[in-house]
C-alpha positions as CSV (number, residue, x, y, z in Angstrom):
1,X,9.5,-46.7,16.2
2,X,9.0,-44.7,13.2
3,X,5.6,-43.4,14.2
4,X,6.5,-42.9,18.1
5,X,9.8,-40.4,16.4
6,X,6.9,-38.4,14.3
7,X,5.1,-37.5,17.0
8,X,8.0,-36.4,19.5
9,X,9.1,-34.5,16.4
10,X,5.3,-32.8,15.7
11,X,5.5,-32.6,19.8
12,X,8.7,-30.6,19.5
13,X,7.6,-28.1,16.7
14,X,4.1,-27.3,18.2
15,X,6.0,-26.6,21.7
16,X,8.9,-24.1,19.5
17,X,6.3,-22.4,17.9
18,X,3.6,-22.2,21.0
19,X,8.0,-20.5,22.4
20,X,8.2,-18.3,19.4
21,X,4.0,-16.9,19.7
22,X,4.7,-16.4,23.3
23,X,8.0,-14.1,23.4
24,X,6.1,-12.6,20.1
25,X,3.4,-11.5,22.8
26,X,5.7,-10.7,25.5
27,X,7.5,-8.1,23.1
28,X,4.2,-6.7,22.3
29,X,2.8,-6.5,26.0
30,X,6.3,-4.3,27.3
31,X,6.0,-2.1,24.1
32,X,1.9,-1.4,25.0
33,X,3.4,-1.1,29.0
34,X,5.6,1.9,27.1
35,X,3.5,2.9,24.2
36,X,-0.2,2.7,25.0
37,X,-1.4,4.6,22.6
38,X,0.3,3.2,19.4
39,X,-1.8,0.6,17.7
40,X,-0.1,-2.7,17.0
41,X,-1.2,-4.6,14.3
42,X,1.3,-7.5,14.9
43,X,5.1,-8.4,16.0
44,X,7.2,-10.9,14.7
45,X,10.5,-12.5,15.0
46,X,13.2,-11.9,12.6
47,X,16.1,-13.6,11.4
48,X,18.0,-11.5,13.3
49,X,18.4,-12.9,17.2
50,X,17.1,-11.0,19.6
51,X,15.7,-8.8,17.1
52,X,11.6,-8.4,16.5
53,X,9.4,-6.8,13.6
54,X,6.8,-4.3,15.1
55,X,4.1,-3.4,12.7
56,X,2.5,-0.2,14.6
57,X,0.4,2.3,12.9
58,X,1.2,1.1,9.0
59,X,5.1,1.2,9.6
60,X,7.6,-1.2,10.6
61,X,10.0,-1.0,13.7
62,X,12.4,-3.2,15.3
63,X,13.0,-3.7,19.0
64,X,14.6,-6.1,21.2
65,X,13.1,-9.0,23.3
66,X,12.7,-6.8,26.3
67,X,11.8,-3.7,24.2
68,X,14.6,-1.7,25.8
69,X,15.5,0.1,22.2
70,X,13.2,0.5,19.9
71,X,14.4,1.1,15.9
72,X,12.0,4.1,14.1
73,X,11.3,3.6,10.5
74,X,14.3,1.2,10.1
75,X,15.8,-0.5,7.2
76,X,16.8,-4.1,7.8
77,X,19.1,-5.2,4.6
78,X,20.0,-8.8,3.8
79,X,23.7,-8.4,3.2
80,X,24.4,-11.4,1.6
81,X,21.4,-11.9,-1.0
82,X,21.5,-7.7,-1.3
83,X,17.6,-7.1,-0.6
84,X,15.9,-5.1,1.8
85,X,13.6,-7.5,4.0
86,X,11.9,-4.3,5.6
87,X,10.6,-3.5,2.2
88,X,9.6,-7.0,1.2
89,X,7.8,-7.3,4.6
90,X,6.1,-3.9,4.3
91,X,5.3,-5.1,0.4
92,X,3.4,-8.0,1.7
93,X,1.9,-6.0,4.9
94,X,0.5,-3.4,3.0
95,X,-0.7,-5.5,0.7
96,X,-4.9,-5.4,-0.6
97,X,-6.6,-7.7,-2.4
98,X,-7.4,-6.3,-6.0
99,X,-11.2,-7.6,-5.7
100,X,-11.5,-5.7,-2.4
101,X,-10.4,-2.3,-4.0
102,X,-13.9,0.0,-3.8
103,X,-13.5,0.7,-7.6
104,X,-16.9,1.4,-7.9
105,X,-16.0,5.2,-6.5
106,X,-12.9,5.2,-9.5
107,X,-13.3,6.1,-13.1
108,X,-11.8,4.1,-15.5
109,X,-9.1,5.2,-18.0
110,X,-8.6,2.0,-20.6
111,X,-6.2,2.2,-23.3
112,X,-6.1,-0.2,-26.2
113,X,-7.6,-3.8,-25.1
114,X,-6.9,-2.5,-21.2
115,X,-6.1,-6.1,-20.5
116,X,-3.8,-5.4,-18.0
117,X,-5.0,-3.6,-14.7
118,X,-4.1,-0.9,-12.1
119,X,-5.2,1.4,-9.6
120,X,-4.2,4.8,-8.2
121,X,-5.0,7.1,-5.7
122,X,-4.4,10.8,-6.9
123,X,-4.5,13.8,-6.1
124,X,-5.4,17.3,-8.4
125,X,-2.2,19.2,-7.1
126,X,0.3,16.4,-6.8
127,X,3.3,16.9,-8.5
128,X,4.1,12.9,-8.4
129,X,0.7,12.5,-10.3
130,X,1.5,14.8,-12.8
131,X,4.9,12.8,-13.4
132,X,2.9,9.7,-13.1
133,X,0.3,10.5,-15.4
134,X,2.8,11.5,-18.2
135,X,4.4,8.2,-18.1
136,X,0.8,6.3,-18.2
137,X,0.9,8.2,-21.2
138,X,3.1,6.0,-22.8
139,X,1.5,2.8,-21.7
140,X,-0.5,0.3,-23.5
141,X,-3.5,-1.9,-22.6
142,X,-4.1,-1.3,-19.5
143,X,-7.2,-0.1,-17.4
144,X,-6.4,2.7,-14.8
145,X,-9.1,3.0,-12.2
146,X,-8.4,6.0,-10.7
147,X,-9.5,6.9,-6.4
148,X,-9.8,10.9,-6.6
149,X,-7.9,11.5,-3.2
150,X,-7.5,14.9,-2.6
151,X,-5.5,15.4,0.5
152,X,-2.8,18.1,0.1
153,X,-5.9,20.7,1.0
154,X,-9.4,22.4,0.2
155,X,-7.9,23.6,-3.1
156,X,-7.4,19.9,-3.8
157,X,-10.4,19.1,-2.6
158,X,-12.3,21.4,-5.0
159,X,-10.8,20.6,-7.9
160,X,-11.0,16.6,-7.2
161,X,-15.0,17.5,-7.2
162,X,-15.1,18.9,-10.7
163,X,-13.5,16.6,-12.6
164,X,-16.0,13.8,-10.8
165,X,-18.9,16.0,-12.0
166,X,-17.6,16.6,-15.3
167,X,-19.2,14.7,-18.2
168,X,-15.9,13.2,-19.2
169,X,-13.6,12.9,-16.2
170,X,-10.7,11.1,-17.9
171,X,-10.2,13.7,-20.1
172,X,-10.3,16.6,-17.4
173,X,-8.4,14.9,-15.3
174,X,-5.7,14.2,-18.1
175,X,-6.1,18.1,-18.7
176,X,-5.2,19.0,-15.6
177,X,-2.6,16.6,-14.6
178,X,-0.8,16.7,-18.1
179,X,-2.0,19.6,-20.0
180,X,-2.2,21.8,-17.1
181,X,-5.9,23.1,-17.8
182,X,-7.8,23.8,-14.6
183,X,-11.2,22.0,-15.0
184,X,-14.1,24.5,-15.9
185,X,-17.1,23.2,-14.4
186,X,-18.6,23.1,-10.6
187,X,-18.1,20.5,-8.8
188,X,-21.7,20.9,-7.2
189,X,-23.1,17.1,-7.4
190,X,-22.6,14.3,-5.3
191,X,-19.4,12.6,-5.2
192,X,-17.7,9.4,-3.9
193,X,-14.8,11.8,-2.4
194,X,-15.6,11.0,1.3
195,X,-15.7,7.9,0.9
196,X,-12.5,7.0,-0.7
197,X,-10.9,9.4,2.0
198,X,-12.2,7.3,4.8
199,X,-11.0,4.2,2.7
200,X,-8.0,5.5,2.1
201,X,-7.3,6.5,5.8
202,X,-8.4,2.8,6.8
203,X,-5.9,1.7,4.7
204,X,-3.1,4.0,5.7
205,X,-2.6,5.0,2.3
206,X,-1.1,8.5,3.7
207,X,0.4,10.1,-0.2
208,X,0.0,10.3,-3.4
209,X,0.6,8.4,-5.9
210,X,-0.5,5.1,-4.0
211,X,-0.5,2.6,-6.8
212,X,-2.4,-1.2,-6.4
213,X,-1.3,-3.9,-8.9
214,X,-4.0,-7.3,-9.4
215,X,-1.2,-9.6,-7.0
216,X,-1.8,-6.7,-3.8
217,X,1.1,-4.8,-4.6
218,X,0.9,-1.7,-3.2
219,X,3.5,0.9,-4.4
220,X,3.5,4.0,-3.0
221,X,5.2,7.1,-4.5
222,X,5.7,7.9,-8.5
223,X,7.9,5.0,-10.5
224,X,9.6,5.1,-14.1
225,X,7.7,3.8,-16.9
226,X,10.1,1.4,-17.2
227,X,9.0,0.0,-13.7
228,X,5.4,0.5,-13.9
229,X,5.7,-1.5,-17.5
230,X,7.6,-4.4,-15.2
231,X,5.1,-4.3,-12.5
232,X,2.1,-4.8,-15.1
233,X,3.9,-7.3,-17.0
234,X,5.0,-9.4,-13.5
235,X,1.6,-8.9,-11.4
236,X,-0.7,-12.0,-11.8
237,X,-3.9,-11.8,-9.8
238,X,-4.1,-14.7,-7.1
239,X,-6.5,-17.7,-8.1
């Protein structure tokens, strides 16, 4: 009796979920019948009823079972436990893989034993950079890789070459993002630039700073030291 009630009960979940992956691609098929030129990378239901996650184009919407309404760049908050669950899914969507980082196109910044890791996508004339790169001043053992990502222009652009030809791109990078000294040199040989920038694209990483932690994390936008020193101390890389 015990064995026959197992299997109705595996019966029962398989047909649920076979229920749940079926109106999951019924949402998506009326939102393509709408939208067929927004790329969907995946819907899914939330704990809200009638309520699904759309993950189109590296952000997260909500819409309806029918996709009548559909909720732009939405928040969804958890009321009762006080956390944001679009930021949590976005956190775990956006995610990358530490080891699948290019960081052969970075250059490394280490400071004391550099134990600890991050990466960063800057760029020369970001003002978030320059507030970023003032607090990593402050920081201890860590290595910085960092992804020259010059996207706020040709001016950018230039400037992201010449520190990558310079003989000693940490410290002309740090002379221009916290010292304010425009680097000197031409930025005539070949660099990795392209490259990131198609990465980055692929990756929707669309500002600056974009920061990676070892776990995945992606972060985007400038943090507090404070935060940064949290995010180092918390981040454990998968096993």
């Amino acid at each position: 009796m015990r064995k026959l009630i197992l299997i109705f009960t595996a019966a029962f979940v398989a047909m649920i979920s076979q229920t749940a992956l079926a109106n999951e691609a019924t949402v998506k098929a009326a939102l393509l019948k709408k939208y067929p030129q927004i790329q969907i990378q995946s819907v899914l239901k939330t704990p809200l009823a009638g309520m699904y996650e759309v993950y189109a184009d590296g952000q997260l919407h909500y819409t309806d079972e029918k996709a009548t309404y559909l909720f732009v760049n939405a928040m969804m908050i958890d009321t009762d436990k006080k956390t944001n669950l679009t930021e949590e899914r976005m956190n775990k969507l956006t995610a990358i893989s530490f080891d699948q980082l290019p960081l052969d196109l970075a250059f490394r910044k280490v400071k004391g034993k550099g134990t600890r890791k991050l990466a960063y996508f800057g760029d020369p004339n970001c003002g978030y950079c320059k507030k970023f790169e003032q607090d990593l001043t402050k920081i201890d053992d860590v290595t910085i890789y960092v992804f020259l990502y010059p996207v706020l222009g040709q001016d950018s652009v230039d400037k992201a070459k010449s520190v990558w030809c310079s003989k000693n791109r940490v410290k002309v990078w740090d002379d221009l993002l916290v010292n304010g000294i425009a680097p000197a040199g031409p930025g005539s040989c070949d660099t990795p630039i392209d490259k990131i920038l198609a990465f980055g694209r692929s990756k929707n990483i669309s500002g600056t700073p974009t920061m990676f932690f070892v776990d995945g994390t992606r972060v985007p936008g400038a943090i507090p030291q404070e935060q940064i020193e949290q995010k180092l101390a918390s981040a454990k890389a998968p096993k």
